[in-house]
C-alpha positions in Angstrom: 2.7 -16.9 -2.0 5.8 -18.7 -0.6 7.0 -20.4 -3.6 7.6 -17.0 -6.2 5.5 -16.4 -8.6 1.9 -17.8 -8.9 0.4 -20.2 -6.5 2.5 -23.5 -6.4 -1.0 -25.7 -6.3 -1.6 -24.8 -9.8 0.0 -26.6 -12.4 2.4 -29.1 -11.3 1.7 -30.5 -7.6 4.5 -30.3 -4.9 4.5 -30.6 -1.6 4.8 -26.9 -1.1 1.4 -26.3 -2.9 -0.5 -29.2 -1.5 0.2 -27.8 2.4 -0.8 -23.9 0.7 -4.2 -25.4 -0.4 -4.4 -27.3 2.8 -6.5 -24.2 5.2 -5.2 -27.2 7.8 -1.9 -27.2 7.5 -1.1 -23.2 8.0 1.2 -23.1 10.8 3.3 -25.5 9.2 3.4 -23.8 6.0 4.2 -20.7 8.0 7.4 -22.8 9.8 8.7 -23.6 6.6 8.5 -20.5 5.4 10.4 -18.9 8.3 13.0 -22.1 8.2 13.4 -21.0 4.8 13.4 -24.7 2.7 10.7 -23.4 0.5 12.4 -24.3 -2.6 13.1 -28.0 -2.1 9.7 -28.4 -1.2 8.8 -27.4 -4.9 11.3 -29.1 -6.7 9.7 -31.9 -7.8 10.9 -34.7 -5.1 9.8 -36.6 -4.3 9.6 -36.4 -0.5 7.3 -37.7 2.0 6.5 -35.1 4.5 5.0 -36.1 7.9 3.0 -32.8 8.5 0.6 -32.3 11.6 -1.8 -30.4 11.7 -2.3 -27.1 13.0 -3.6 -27.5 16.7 -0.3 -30.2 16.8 2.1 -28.0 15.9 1.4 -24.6 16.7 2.2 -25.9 20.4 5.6 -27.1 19.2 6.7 -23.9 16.7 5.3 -20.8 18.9 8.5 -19.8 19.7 10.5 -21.2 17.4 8.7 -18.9 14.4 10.8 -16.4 16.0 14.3 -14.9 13.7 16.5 -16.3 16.3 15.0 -19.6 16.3 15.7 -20.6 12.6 18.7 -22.9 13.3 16.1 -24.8 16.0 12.9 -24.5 14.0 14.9 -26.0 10.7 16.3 -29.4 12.6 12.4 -29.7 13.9 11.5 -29.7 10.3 14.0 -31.9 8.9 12.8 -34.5 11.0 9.3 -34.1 9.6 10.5 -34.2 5.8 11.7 -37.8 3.7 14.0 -37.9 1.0 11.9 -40.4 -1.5 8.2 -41.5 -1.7 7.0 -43.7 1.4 3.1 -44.8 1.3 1.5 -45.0 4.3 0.4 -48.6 4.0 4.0 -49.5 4.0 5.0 -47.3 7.0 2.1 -48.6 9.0 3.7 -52.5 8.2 6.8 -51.6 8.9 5.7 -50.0 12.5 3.6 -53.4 12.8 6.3 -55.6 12.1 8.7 -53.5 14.7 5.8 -53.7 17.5 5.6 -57.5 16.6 9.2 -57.9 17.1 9.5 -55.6 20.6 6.2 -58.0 21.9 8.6 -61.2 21.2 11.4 -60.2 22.7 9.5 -59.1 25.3 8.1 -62.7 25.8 11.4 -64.2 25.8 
C-alpha cells in the first residue's frame, strides 16, 4: 500500500511493513506516509523506530496530517526514527544508569 508494489510485510521485513501489519500502529503509518519518508523506512536499515501507538499519537499528528504541515509533521518523525539497531534492554540500562547518576548528584 505505501511502499509500491505488493505489501512490504511479505518477503523481506522492514520497518515500513512491520507498522502496515501492525492494525495498532495506523496513525503512524498514515504520518509517515503524509511526511513522505516511506522509502528509507524500506530500505533495509537498520533503524530503530520509537513508534506509539495509535491513541498516543493521533493526539499529537491531528493537525499536522494536514499538506501544510509536512515540514512540522516530518521533524516530529525524525525524532521518533534511529539510524542503527538499539535493543530495548540496552536503552532501558542506559536510562537506568542516567537516573542513577541524576539521584547522586542529587545527593551531593
Amino acid at each position: 500500500m505505501c511502499c509500491g508494489g505488493s505489501s512490504p510485510a511479505v518477503g523481506f521485513p522492514t520497518i515500513a511493513g512491520k507498522a502496515v501489519a501492525t492494525p495498532t500502529l495506523s496513525t503512524p503509518v498514515a504520518a509517515v506516509i503524509a511526511a513522505g519518508p516511506v522509502g528509507t523506512l524500506s530500505s533495509p536499515g537498520p533503524f530503530t523506530v520509537f513508534a506509539p501507538t495509535d491513541a498516543a499519537f493521533a493526539k499529537a499528528v491531528t493537525k499536522l496530517l494536514l499538506p501544510k504541515s509536512k515540514a512540522a509533521l516530518v521533524k516530529l518523525l525524525k525524532y521518533h526514527v534511529l539510524a542503527g539497531k538499539a535493543m530495548a534492554a540496552a536503552i532501558q540500562e542506559v536510562d537506568r544508569r542516567r537516573r542513577s547518576r541524576s539521584r547522586t548528584s542529587a545527593l551531593r
